[in-house]
C-alpha positions as CSV (number, residue, x, y, z in Angstrom):
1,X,-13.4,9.0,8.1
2,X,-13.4,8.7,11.9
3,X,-14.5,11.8,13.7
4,X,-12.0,13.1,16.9
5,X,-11.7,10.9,19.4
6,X,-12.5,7.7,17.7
7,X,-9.5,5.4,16.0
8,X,-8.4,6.9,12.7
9,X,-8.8,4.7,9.6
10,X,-6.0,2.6,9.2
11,X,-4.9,3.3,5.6
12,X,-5.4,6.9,6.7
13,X,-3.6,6.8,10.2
14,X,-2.9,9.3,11.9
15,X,-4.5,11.6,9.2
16,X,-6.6,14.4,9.4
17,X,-10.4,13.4,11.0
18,X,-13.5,15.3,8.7
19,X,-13.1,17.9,11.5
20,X,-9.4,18.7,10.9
21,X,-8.1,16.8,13.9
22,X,-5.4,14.6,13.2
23,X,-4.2,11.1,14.7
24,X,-0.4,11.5,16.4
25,X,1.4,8.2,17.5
26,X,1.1,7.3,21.7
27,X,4.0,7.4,23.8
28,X,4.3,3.6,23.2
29,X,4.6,4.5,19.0
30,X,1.0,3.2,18.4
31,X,-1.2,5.3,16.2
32,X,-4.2,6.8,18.7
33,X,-6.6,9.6,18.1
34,X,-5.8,12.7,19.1
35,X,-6.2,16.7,18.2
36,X,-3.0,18.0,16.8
37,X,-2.8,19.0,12.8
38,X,-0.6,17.3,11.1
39,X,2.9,18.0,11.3
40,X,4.7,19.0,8.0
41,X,8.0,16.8,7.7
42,X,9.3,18.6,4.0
43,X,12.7,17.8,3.8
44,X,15.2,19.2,0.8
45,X,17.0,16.4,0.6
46,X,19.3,17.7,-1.3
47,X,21.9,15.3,-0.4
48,X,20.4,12.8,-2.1
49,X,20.0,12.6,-5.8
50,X,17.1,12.5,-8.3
51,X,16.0,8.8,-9.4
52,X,18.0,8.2,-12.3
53,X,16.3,7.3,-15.5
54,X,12.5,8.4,-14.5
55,X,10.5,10.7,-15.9
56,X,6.7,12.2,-14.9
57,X,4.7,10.5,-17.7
58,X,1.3,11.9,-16.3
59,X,-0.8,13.5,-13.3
60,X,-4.2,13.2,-12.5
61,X,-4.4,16.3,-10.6
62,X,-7.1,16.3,-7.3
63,X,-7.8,12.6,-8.3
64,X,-10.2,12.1,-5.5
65,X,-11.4,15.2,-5.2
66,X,-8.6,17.0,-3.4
67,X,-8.2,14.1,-0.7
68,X,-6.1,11.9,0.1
69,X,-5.1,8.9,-2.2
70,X,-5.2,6.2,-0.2
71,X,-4.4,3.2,-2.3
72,X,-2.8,2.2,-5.6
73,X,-2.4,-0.6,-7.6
74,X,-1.4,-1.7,-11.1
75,X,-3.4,-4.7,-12.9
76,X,-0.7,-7.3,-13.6
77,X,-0.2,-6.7,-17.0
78,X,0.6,-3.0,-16.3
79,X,-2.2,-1.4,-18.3
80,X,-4.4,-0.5,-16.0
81,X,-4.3,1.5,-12.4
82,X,-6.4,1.3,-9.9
83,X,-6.8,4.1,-7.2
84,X,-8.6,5.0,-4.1
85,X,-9.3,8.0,-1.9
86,X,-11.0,8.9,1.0
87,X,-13.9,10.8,-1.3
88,X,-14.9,7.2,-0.9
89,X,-14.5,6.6,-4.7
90,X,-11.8,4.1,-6.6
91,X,-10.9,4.9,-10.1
92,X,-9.2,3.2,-12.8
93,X,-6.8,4.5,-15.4
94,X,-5.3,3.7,-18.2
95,X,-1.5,3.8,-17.9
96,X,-0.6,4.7,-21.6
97,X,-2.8,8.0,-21.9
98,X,-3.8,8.6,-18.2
99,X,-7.8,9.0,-18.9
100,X,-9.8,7.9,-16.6
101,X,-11.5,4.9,-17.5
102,X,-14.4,4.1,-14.7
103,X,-15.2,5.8,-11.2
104,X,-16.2,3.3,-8.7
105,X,-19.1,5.1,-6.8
106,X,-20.8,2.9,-4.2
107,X,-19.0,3.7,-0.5
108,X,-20.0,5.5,2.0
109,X,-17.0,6.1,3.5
110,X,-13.3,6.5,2.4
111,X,-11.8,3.6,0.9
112,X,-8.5,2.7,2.2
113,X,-7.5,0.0,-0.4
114,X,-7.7,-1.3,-3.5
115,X,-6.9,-4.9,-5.1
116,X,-7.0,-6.7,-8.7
117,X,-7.4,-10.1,-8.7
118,X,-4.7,-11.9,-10.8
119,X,-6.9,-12.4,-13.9
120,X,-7.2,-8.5,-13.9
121,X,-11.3,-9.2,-14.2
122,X,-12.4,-8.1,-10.6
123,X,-11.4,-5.1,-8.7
124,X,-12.3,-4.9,-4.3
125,X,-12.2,-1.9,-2.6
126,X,-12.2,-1.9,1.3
127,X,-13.9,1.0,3.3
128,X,-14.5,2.5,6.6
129,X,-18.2,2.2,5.6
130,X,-17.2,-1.4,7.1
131,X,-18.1,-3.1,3.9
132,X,-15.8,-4.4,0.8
133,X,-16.9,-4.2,-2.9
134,X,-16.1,-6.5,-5.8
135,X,-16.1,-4.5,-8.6
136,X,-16.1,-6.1,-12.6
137,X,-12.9,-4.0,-14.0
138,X,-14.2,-4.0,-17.5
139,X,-17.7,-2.0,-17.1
140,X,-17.0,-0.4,-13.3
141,X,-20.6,-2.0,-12.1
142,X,-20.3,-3.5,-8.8
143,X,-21.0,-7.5,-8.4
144,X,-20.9,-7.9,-4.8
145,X,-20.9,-6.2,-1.6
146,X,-18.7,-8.3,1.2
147,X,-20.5,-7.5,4.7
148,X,-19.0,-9.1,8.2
149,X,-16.2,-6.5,10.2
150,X,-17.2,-4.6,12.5
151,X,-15.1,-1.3,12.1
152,X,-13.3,0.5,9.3
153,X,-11.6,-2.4,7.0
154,X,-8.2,-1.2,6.4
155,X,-6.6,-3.6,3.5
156,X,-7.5,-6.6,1.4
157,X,-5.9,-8.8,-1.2
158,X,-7.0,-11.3,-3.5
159,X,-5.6,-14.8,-3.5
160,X,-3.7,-16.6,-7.2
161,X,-6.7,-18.4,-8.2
162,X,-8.8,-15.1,-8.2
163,X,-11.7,-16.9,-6.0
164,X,-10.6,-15.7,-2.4
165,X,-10.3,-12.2,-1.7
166,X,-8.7,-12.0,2.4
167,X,-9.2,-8.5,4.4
168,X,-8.4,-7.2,7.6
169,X,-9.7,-4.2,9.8
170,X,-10.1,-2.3,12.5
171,X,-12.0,-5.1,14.4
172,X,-8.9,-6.8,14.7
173,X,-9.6,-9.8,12.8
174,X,-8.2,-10.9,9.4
175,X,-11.3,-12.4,7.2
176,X,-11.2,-15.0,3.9
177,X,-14.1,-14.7,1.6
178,X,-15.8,-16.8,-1.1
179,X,-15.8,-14.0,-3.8
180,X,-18.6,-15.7,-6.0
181,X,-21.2,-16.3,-3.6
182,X,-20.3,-12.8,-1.5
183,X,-19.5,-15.5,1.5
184,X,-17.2,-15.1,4.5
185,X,-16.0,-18.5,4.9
186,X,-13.0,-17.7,7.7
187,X,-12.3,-15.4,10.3
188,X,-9.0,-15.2,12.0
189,X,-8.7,-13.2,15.0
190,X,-5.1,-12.3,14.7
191,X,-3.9,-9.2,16.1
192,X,-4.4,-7.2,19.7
193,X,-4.7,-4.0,17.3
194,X,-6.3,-3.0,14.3
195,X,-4.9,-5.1,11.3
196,X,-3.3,-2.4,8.5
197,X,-2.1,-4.6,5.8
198,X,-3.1,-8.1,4.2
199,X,-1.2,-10.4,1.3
200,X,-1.2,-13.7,-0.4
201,X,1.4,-16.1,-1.6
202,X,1.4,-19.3,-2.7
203,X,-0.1,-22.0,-5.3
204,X,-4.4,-21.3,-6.1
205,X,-6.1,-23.3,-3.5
206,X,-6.3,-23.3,0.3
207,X,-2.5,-24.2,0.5
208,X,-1.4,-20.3,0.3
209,X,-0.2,-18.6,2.7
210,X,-1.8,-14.9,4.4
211,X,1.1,-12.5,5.4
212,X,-0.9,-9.9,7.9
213,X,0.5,-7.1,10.0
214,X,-1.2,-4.8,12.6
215,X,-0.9,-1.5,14.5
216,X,0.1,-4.3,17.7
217,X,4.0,-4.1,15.8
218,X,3.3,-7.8,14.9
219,X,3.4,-9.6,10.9
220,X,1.8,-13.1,11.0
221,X,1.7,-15.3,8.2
222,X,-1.3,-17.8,8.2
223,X,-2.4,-21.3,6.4
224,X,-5.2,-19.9,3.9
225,X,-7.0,-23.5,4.7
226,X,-6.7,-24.4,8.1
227,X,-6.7,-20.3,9.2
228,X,-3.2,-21.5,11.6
229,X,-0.4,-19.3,12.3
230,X,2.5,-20.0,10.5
231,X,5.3,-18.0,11.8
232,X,5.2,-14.9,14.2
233,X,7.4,-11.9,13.4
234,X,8.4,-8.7,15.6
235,X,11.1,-6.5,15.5
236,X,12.6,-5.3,18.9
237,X,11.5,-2.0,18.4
238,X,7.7,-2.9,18.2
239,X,6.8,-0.5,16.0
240,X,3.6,-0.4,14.7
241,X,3.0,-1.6,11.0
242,X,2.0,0.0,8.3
243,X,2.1,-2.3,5.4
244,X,3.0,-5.8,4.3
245,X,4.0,-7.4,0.7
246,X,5.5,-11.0,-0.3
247,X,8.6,-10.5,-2.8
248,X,7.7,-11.9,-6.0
249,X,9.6,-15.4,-5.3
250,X,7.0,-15.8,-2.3
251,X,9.8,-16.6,0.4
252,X,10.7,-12.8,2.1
253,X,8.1,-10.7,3.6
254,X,9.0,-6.7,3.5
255,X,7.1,-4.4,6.3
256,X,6.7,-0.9,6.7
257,X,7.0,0.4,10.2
258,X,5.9,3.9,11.3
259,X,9.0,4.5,12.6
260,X,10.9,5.3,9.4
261,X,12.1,1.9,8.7
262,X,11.2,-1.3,6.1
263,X,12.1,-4.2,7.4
264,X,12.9,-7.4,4.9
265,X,11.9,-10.8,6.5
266,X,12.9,-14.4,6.0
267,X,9.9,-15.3,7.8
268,X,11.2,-19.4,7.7
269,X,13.9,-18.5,9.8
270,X,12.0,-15.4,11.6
271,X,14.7,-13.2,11.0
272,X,14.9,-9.5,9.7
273,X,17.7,-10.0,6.5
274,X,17.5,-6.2,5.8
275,X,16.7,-3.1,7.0
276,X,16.3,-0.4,4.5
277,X,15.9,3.7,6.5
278,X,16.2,7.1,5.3
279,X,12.7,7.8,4.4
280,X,10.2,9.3,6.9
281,X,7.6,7.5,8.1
282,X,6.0,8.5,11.5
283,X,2.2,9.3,11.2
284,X,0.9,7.9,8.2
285,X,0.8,4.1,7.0
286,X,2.7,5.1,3.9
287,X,3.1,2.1,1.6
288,X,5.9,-0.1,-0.1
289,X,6.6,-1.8,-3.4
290,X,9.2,-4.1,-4.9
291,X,10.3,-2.4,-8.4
292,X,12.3,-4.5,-11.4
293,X,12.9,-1.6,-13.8
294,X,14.0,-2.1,-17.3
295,X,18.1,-2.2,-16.7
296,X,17.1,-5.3,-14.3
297,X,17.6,-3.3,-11.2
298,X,16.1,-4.4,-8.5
299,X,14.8,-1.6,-5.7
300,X,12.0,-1.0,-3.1
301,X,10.1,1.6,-3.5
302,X,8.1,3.4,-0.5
303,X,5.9,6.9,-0.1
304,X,7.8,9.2,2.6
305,X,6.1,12.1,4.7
306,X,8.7,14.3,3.5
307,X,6.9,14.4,-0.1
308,X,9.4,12.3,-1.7
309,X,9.7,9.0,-3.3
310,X,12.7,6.6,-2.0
311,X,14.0,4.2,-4.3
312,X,16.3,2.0,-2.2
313,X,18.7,-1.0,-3.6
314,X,17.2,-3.7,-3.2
315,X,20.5,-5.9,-1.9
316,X,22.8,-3.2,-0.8
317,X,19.5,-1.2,1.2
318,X,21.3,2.4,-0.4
319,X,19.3,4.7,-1.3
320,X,19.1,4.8,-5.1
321,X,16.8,8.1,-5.7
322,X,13.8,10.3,-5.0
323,X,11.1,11.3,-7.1
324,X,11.4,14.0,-5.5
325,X,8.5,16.2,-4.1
326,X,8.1,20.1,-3.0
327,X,7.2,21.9,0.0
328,X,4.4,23.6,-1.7
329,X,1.9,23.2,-4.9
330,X,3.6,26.7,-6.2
331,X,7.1,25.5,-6.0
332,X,8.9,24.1,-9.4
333,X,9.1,20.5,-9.9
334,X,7.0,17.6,-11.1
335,X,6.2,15.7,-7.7
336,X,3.8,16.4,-4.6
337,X,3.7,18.8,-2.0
338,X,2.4,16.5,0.4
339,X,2.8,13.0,2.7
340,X,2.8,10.6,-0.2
341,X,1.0,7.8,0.9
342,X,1.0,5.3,-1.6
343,X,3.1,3.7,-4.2
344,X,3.0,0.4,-6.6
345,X,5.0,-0.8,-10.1
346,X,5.5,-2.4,-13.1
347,X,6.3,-3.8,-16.2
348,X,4.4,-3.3,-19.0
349,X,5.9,-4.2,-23.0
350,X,9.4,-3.5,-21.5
351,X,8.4,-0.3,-19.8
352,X,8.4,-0.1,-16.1
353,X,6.1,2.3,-13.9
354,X,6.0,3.4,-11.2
355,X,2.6,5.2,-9.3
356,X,2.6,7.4,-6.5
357,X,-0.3,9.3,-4.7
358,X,-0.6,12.1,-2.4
359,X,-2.1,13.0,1.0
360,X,-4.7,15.9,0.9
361,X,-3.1,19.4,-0.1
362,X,-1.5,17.0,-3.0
363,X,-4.5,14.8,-3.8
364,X,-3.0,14.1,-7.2
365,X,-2.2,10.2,-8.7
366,X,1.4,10.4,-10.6
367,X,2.5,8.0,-12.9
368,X,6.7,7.9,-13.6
369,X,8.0,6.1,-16.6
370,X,11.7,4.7,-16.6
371,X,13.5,5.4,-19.9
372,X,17.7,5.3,-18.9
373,X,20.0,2.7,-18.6
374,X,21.1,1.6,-15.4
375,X,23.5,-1.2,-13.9
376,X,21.9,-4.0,-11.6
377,X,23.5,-4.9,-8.5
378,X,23.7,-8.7,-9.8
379,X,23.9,-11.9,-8.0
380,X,20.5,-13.5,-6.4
381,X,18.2,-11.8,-4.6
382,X,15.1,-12.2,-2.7
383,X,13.7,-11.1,-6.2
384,X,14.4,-13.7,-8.0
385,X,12.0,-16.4,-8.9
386,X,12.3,-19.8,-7.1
């Protein structure tokens, strides 16, 4: 992790340096360095109700050895989850029992992400040791190490066909690579600032599209072949960014700002369509996930620095839920007692999941199962397949 007075890792930003300083945002809302702890943001919320339906189905208490889990991510059949921390370690768990199945060991750094590759056989994990690792899912041995960036490398996703894998980092560029011959093949120097999240869309092949936003408060979306921008997106606020995911039907883009907000773009059209707040999101790049549970709700999930969980609707942008979190590790309750960083879902058999990890003091990987019935908000949404 970066030491005080250097940029703080982006998946990490603003938190706590190895010499317990702590990142706080500039006057201007950008994540710098700087020397203050933490603050703690626990809210009650008690005006808000409990998620209804979910249930704690397990937790992997101090997953990554006490620290922070950075990164989550369920294969896409829903059987596997794949985690990572700033020990520097991934891990991957099977969802069912909640054993830990391999530990990824490799990194010298923290890792800040994590990312399957469609065909669930390859895992990456991007580091502030400046390197990506291809990882083979099934035996945990590592299969390639992806050298180029410069500074810590924040985020990375794989493209449909499973051959690309696309990152971006604190050296501001946005990179494709050839997965099988370990090959950077493209470099797109996006962003002013360091580049915090990375996704794909589209058909296999160098027609898909690269969504990528950045602590400069801009999302870009990019031609995979050609390495062009597509369309320029920023909100008038100009927060910075801390994450970015396609909805499943590939046309709507959904940020995270770190100024409490997610923001739900037609990026066509270059317009914000929704704006979902409530959650608190200030110092951390806490994460975001679209969730289809098992009633056919549709809701957007994202980690809050209050300790909670927010389940929003998906069309009506109300806040569904919490899993909801304590103040402390000794107080009742099933969820964290810290910033809960990241989040991901999904469907497995007709059960729906939904992951969540903590920041340090936490440090634990939570897995929530849905089991009631529910009523959808109906009509189309940005869910919905094309």
């Amino acid at each position: 992790m970066a030491q005080q007075g250097t940029a703080a890792p982006a998946a990490q930003a603003p938190l706590p340096t190895e010499n317990g300083a702590a990142a706080a945002p500039a006057a201007d809302g950008k994540p710098v360095a700087g020397t203050l702890e933490l603050p703690s943001a626990y809210q009650a919320r008690d005006d808000l109700r409990d998620a209804p339906g979910y249930r704690l189905l397990h937790s992997m208490s101090g997953a990554h050895g006490g620290g922070a889990v950075t990164s989550l991510r369920f294969d896409r059949a829903g059987l596997r989850l794949a985690s990572g921390g700033t020990d520097g370690t991934a891990a991957i768990w099977d969802v069912d029992s909640g054993r830990e199945l391999h530990r990824l060991r490799g990194h010298t750094s923290g890792i800040s992400d994590v990312a399957w590759s469609p065909d669930g056989a390859l895992l990456a994990t991007a580091s502030d040791d400046t390197t990506l690792r291809v990882w083979d899912a099934a035996s945990g041995v590592c299969l390639r190490v992806l050298r180029g960036h410069t500074h810590y490398v924040s985020c990375c996703a794989f493209s449909s066909g499973s051959n690309l894998l696309v990152s971006g980092g604190y050296d501001e560029t946005i990179r494709v690579w050839d997965v099988r011959h370990a090959r950077n093949i493209k470099i797109i120097p996006g962003h002013s600032d360091p580049v915090s999240g990375v996704a794909l869309s589209g058909e296999p092949g160098l027609g898909e599209l690269i969504a990528s936003c950045s602590f400069d408060g801009m999302t870009r979306v990019w031609h995979t072949g050609t390495g062009r921008c597509q369309a320029s997106l920023t909100d008038s606020a100009n927060p910075a960014l801390a994450s970015v995911r396609f909805t499943p039907n590939g046309r709507f883009l959904l940020t995270a700002t770190l100024d409490g907000r997610m923001l739900l773009w037609d990026y066509r059209q270059r317009k914000v369509k929704k704006t979902y707040k409530g959650h608190v999101n200030k110092h951390s790049c806490c994460q975001a996930t679209f969730v289809i549970n098992v009633t056919g709700d549709k809701l957007v999930a994202c980690g809050s620095e209050d300790h909670h969980v927010y389940l929003y609707d998906l069309q009506n942008r109300s806040v569904v839920g919490l899993l909801r979190g304590r103040p402390t590790a000794d107080a009742p309750g099933d969820g964290h007692c810290s910033i809960v960083l990241s989040v991901d879902a999904a469907m497995e058999a007709g059960r729906q999941f939904i992951a969540s990890g903590g920041h340090h003091g936490d440090g634990a990987v939570k897995v929530w199962a849905h089991d009631s019935v529910g009523g959808g908000s109906g009509g189309p949404s940005p869910m919905d397949a094309s």
